[in-house]
N, C-alpha and C positions, 0 to 999 in steps of 0.2 A: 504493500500500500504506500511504499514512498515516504515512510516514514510517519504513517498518519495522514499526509496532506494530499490526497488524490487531485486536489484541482491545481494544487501551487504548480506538479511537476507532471502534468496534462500539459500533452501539444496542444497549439494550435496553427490554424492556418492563416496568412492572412496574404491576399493575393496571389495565390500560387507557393506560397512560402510557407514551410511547414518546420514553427519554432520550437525547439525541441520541451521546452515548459515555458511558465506564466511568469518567471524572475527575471527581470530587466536590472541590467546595471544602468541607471539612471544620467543624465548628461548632465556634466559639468568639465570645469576646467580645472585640471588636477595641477595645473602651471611648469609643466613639465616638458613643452617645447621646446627642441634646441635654442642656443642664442641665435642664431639665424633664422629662429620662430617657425622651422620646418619641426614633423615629428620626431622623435631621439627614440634612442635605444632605451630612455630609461621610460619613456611613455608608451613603447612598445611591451615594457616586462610588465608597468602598470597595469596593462588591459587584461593581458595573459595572463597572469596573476589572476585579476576575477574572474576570466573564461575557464581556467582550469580549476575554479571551486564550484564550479558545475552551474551558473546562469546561464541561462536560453539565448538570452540577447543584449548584447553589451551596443551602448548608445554613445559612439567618440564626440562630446560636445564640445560647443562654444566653437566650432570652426568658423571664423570671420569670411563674409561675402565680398566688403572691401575695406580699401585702407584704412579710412579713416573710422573703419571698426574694430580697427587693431586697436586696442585699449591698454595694452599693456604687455612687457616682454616674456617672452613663454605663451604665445598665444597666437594660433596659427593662422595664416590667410589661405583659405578654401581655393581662391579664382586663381594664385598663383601654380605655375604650374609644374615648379618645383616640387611642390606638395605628393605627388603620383608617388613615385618608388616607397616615401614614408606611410604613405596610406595600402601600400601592398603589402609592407611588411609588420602595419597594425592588422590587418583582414587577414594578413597567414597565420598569426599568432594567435587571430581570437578562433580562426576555423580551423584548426589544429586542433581543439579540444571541443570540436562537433557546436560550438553556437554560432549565431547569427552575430551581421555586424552592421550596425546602420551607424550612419555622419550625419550630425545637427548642423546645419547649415542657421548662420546666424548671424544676426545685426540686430544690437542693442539700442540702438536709435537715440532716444535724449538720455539713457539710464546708463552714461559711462563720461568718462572728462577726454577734451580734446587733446591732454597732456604730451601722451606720448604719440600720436600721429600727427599733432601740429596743425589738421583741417578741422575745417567745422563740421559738427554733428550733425547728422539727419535727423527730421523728426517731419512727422506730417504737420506740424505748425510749430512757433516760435514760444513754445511754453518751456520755461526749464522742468529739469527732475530735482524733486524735492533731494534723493541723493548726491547728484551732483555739482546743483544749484549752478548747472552752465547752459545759457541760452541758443538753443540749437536752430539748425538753416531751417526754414522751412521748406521741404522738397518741392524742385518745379520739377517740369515734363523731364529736362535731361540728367536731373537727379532723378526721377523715376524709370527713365530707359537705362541708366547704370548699372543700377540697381540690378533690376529684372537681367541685363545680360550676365553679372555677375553672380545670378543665382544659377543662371545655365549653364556656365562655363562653371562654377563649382562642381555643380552634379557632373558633369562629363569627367571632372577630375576625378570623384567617388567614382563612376564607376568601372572607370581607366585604372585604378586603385584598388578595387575588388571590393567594395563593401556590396553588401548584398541589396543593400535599401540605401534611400535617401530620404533624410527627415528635416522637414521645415522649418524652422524657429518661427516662432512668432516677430514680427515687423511691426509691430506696433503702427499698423495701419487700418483704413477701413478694409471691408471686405473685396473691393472692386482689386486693389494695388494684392491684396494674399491669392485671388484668384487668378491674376496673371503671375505668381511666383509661381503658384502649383503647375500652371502652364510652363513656364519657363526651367522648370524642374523635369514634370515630364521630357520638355524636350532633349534635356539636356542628360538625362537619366535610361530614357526609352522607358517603352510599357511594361517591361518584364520583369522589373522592381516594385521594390514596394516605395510606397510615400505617404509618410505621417506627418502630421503637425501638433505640434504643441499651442495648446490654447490654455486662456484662463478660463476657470469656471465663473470666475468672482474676481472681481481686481482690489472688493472690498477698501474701495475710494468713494469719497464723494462723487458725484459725475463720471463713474468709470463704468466699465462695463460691468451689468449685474448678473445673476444666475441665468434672468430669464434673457439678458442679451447674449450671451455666451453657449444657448440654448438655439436660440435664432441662428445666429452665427453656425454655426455649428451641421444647423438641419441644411442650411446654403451650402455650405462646403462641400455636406457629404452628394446633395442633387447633382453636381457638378460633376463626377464620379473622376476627378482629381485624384482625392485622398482615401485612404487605405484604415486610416486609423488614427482617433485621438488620443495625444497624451495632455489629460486635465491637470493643469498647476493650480494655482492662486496667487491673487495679491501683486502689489507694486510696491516701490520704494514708498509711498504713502503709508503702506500695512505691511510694513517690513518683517516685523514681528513673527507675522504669519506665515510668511513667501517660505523662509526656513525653519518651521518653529522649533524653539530651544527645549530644553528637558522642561521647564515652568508651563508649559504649552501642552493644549489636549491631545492625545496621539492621531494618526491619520485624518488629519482636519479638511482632507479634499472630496475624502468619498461621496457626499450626497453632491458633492457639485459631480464627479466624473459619473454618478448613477443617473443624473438628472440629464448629460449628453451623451450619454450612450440610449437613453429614454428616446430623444428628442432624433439621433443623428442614425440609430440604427447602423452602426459600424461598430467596430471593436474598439476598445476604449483600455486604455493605464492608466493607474492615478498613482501620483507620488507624496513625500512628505511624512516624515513618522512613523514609519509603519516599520517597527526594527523587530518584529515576533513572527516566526513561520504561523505559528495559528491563529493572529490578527490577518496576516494576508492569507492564509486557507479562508478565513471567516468572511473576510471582503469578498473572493470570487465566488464560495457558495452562496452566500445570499443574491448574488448577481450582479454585483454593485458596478464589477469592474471583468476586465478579460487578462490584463495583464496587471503587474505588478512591480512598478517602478522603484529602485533602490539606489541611493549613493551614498548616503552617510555608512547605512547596515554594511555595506559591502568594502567599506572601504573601513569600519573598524574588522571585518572580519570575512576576507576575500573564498572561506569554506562556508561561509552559511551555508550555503545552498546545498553544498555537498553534505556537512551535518545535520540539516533537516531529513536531506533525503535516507540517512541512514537511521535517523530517530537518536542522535544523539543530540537536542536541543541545548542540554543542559551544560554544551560546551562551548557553546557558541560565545563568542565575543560581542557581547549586543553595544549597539551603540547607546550612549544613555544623554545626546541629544547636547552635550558640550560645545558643539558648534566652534572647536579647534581647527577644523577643516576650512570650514568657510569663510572661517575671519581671517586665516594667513590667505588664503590663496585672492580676499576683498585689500589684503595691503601688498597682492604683489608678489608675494613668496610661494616656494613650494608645498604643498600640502600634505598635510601631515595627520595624525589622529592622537586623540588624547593618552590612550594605553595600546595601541598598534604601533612601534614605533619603526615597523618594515613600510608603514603607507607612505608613499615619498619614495622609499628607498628597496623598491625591488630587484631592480639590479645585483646591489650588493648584499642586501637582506631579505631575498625571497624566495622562493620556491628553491630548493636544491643546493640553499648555501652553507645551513646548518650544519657543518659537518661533526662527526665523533669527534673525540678528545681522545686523541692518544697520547699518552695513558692517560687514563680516567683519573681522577684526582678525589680528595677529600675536599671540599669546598664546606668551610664554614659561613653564612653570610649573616651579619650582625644588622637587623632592623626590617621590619615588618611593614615600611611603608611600600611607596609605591615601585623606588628604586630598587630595594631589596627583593621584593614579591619578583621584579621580572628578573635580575639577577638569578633568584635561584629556580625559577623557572623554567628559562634558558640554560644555564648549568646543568638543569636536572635532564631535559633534550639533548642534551649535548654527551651525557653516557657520566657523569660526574655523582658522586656520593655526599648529598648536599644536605648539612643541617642550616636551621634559619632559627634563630635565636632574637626574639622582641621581649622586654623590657614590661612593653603592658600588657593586660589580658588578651587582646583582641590584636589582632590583625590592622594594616592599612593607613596608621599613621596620620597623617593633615586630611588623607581622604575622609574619616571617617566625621573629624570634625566639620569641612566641608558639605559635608550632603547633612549636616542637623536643619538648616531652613528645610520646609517643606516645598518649595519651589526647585530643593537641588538634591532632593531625594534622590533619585536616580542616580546620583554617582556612588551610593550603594553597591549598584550593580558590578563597578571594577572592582572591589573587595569581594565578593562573594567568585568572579571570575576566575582572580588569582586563589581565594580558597581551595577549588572546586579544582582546580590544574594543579596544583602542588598537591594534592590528597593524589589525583590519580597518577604523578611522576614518584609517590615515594619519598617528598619530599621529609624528613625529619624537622619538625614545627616544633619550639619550644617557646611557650607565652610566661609573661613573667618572668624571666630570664635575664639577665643584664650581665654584658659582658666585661672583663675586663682585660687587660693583653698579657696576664699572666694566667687566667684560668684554664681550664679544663677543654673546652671547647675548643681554644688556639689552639693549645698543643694538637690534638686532636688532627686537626686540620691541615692540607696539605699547602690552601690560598685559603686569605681570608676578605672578603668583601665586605667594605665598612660602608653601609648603608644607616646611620646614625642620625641621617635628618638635623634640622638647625631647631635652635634654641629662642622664643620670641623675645626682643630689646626689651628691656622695662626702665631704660633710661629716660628714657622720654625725649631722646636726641633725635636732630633733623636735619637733615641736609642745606633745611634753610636758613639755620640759624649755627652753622658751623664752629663758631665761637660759646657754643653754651653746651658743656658735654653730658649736663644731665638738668632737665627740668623740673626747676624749686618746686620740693611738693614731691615728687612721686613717689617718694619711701612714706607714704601714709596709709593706710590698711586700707582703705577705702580705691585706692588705685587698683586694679587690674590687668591682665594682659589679655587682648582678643582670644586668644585658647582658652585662659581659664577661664572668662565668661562662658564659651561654650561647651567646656568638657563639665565646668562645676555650676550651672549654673543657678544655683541655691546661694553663691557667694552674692549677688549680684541684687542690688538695691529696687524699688520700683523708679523711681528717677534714674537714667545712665545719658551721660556723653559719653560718648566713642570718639576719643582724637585720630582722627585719621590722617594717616600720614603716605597712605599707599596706594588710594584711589583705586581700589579691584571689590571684585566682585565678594571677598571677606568679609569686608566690610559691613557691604549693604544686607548683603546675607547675616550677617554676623545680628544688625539693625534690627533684620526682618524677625528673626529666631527671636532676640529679647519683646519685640512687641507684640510678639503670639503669646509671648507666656505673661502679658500683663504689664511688661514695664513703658513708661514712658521714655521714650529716645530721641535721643539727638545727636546728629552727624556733626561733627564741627572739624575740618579741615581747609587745609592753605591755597586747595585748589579752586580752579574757576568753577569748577561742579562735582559734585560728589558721583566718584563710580567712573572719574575720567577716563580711566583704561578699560571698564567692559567695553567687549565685541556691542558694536553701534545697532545688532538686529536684536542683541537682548538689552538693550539699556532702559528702552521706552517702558518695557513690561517691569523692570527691575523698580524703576522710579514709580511706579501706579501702584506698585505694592507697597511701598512705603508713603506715598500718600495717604494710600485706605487707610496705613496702620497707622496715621499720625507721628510718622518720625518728622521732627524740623531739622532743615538742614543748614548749618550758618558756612557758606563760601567762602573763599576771601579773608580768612580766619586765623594768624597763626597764635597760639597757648602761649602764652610766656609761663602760666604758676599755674598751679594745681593748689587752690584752698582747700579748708574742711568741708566746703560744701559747696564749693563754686570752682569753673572755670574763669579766668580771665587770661583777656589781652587783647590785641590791636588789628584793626585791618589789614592786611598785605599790602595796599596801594593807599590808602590815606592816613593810614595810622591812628584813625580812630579807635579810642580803646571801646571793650566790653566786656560783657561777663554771663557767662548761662549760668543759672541757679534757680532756683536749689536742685541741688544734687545729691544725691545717695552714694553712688560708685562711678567711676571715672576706667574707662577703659581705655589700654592704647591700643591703639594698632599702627605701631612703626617700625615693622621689618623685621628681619630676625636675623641671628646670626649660626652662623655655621657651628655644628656638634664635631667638631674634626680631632680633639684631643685623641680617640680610640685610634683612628688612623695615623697620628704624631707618633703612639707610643709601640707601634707594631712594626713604623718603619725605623726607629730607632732599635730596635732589639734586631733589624734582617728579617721580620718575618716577613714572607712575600703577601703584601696587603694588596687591594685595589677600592678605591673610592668610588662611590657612586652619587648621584642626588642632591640633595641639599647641605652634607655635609663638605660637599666641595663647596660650590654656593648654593643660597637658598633663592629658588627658581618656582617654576609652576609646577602640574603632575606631568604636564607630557614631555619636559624637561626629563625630569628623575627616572622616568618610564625607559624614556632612550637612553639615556647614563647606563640603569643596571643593563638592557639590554646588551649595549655597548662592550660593557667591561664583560660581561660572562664571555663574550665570543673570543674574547683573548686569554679564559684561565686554559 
């Protein structure tokens, strides 16, 4: 039965084309272009990579139609015709392991900046995007003849290149300008392919297209016998929130829109977005909702799903838990990467067939239970090594575990229970409670020892913006705190709290969130222009509306000089106005932390062959520390 899931890993046909199951690797841009913006060797292992964990149909997106839709470096132009040899050697790779391959043929129109192409935007009028607040051309006739030839000479590129299909992007045009692309696609594709398009169900804007237009839309496209099949999205840069939603977000939020045009359009229909559980998307195609089953986060934390479903081992899957690591590096330019996958990016050199044995196999000690440590011995345990893990507190997971206490970040749960579930079936030896030191029992033991030790939170109260003042009057008062221990203890912790925030991340607000569920009143008080400056910009709007509801105030602009008995004070950043929040009960920081490294000082002074991972070298994020311990196991 396919592991339980009859319909996920059900062919289907669509135009002559018969996909071998319902699992789509979904289109995006993994940023993984050569510098000459042609396909690479390492965008080629990326693909292979999810073809060989058993998907049906892998979707190579974001191929640019024309120049001034190159948006940015690692990002391929379609019409050029360079493009061929690297698109035959993406199509041999993904049909090498029996799946299909279609090319998202695409132009983002006002929703990208003229930055790196130097021309002006397309857009069927002169409205900016809320994202990139840059006033785009309004297309005349010979911007619309470009266009359209550009989308034909892509396709002849696709199918000079071998992909099986060619699929449309959305143009953010009316229907007149999408129906001469489908044409101009056919032409430039022939009739014995397939051609899909990606539409919104919802743009969930004001004045944007609604269900029922996307419904409309939709029944026209399919009368035209054009197109082959929809893939239903959502949302704009307006409802950004939604376009990618975050772990704080309802799971699969497109299905009643892609149930509602597959209603309307009578064609075969995908929908994407959240749906990271083989029996959420069994549950979606048995009830009808949908035909296919669009994936890229799912698959890009865990390039076997497909193949683990199919075998009925779900319970090892790597689920994504909706971090959105992916989407904010590859939104600044970088390559893409995943929170606790840290082979996504790096197939080539960390993927399929690179994992080699240890010879000889070794005693691997690894000291610390977070997230560095967990893949450490992980990976060591894969690798044929005899691996104890040795953590300090009861449980498992380290900063993670503090992390996922808001109820908004629950989910990140999930990588703790991951790496539980994979160290029990490698054998790993788990010892909780446990503290090490570099003369114990455990070292000798050991033939390497991996110092996964994690950093220590500041309770100085020092700041980078006040470099001259090495600890802030006031913090040795009992009523001070440190962001961990509000969250691990949080019985110490007053009904009035200020949070000095000194780090602008999502700790923080989270941090906020958790004390105002349980009753306290909060307030953010930090030196930046806005609290939370460094969340990824698709989770920041929902991050701030929950702290709204919950009545945190947040004072800007703010830097503490003193810590009272029962008050904050100090001055503006730019007028130097003083203030003061009060009354207060407890006063928390959160200003950084430093490195646990003493364990790894005193192992390499005795010769013992150590290796550091995570935040004991510095204190970074999880998907940092993830590739640290990975990192180092492949070298014991």
């Amino acid at each position: 039965m396919a592991g339980g899931f009859p319909r996920l890993f059900e062919p289907i046909a669509i135009a002559g084309h018969t996909i071998p199951n319902r699992i789509v690797f979904a289109p995006h841009s993994p940023k993984l272009a050569g510098a000459d913006d042609l396909p690479s060797e390492a965008e080629v292992a990326y693909f292979a990579e999810r073809a060989a964990g058993g998907v049906g149909l892998l979707v190579v997106g974001t191929q640019m139609l024309t120049p001034n839709a190159v948006f940015d470096d690692h990002v391929t132009l379609a019409s050029d015709p360079r493009v061929v040899p690297g698109y035959s050697a993406l199509t041999e790779a993904i049909h090498a392991y029996g799946a299909k391959a279609l090319v998202q043929l695409s132009h983002l129109g006002r929703q990208m900046r003229s930055l790196h192409a130097l021309e002006p935007l397309w857009a069927p009028s002169a409205l900016p995007c809320p994202l990139a607040r840059e006033t785009p051309k309004a297309m005349d006739d010979d911007d619309v003849a470009a266009l359209l030839a550009a989308v034909a000479q892509s396709a002849r590129h696709a199918r000079e290149g071998g992909f099986t299909d060619c699929y449309g992007g959305s143009l953010e045009n009316r229907a007149r300008i999408v129906v001469e692309a489908l044409r101009a696609v056919r032409a430039g594709l022939g009739p014995d392919r397939i051609v899909g398009l990606r539409l919104n169900g919802d743009d969930f804007t004001p004045g944007g297209l609604t269900a029922a237009d996307a419904c409309a839309v939709a029944q026209h496209l399919a009368a035209t016998g054009l197109v082959d099949y929809f893939h239903v999205s959502g949302a704009t840069y307006n409802a950004r929130p939604v376009m990618v939603a975050d772990m704080s977000q309802p799971l699969a939020p497109f299905v009643p829109l892609a149930a509602a045009v597959r209603r309307a359009a009578g064609l075969p229909v995908m929908v994407v977005n959240r749906i990271p559980d083989p029996a959420l998307a069994e549950q979606i195609l048995s009830e009808g909702h949908a035909d296919l089953i669009a994936l890229a986060r799912p698959l890009i934390a865990d390039p076997q799903w497909a193949n683990k479903a199919r075998r009925g081992q779900v319970e090892r899957i790597r689920y994504c838990v909706g971090a959105n690591v992916c989407h904010a590096r590859v939104n600044i330019g970088v390559r893409i990467a995943c929170i606790y996958n840290p082979e996504a990016g790096n197939e080539l050199a960390w993927g399929l067939g690179t994992l080699g044995r240890a010879q000889p196999p070794k005693r691997v000690l690894v000291v610390g239970g977070g997230p560095a440590g967990l893949e450490a011995a992980r990976v060591a345990a894969l690798r044929g090594h005899e691996v104890r893990l040795c953590e300090r507190a009861e449980d498992l997971g380290g900063q993670v575990g503090l992390a996922a206490k808001p109820a908004s970040r629950a989910e990140l749960g999930q990588i703790v229970r991951y790496f539980r579930q994979e160290l029990q079936r490698l054998g790993v030896a788990v010892h909780l409670g446990c503290a090490v030191a570099a003369d114990a029992e455990p070292v000798a033991w050991a033939d390497a020892v991996v110092v996964a030790t994690g950093a220590r939170p500041l309770r100085s109260g020092y700041t980078p913006a006040r470099p001259d003042v090495l600890a802030l009057p006031g913090v040795e008062q009992p009523h001070v705190v440190t962001l961990w221990d509000a969250l691990a203890q949080p019985e110490r912790v007053g009904r009035r709290v200020a949070i000095v925030d000194d780090q602008g991340d999502v700790q923080v607000t989270g941090a906020a969130e958790y004390l105002a569920d349980r009753g306290c009143e909060v307030a953010i008080v930090t030196r930046f222009t806005h609290v939370g400056n460094t969340i990824y910009p698709g989770s920041y709007g929902p991050e701030r509306r929950r702290l709204a509801e919950r009545g945190v105030r947040c004072h800007v602009d703010s830097l503490v000089s003193a810590v009272e008995p029962a008050a904050l004070v100090g001055h503006d950043v730019y007028s130097e106005r003083p203030w003061r929040v009060e009354p207060l009960d407890t006063v928390v920081l959160a200003m950084g932390c430093a490195p646990e490294d003493g364990l790894y000082a005193a192992l390499r002074a005795r010769g013992k062959p150590a290796y550091a991972a995570g935040d004991c070298v510095a204190p970074r994020g999880i998907t940092e520390a993830v590739y640290e311990g990975h990192k180092v196991a492949r070298l014991l």
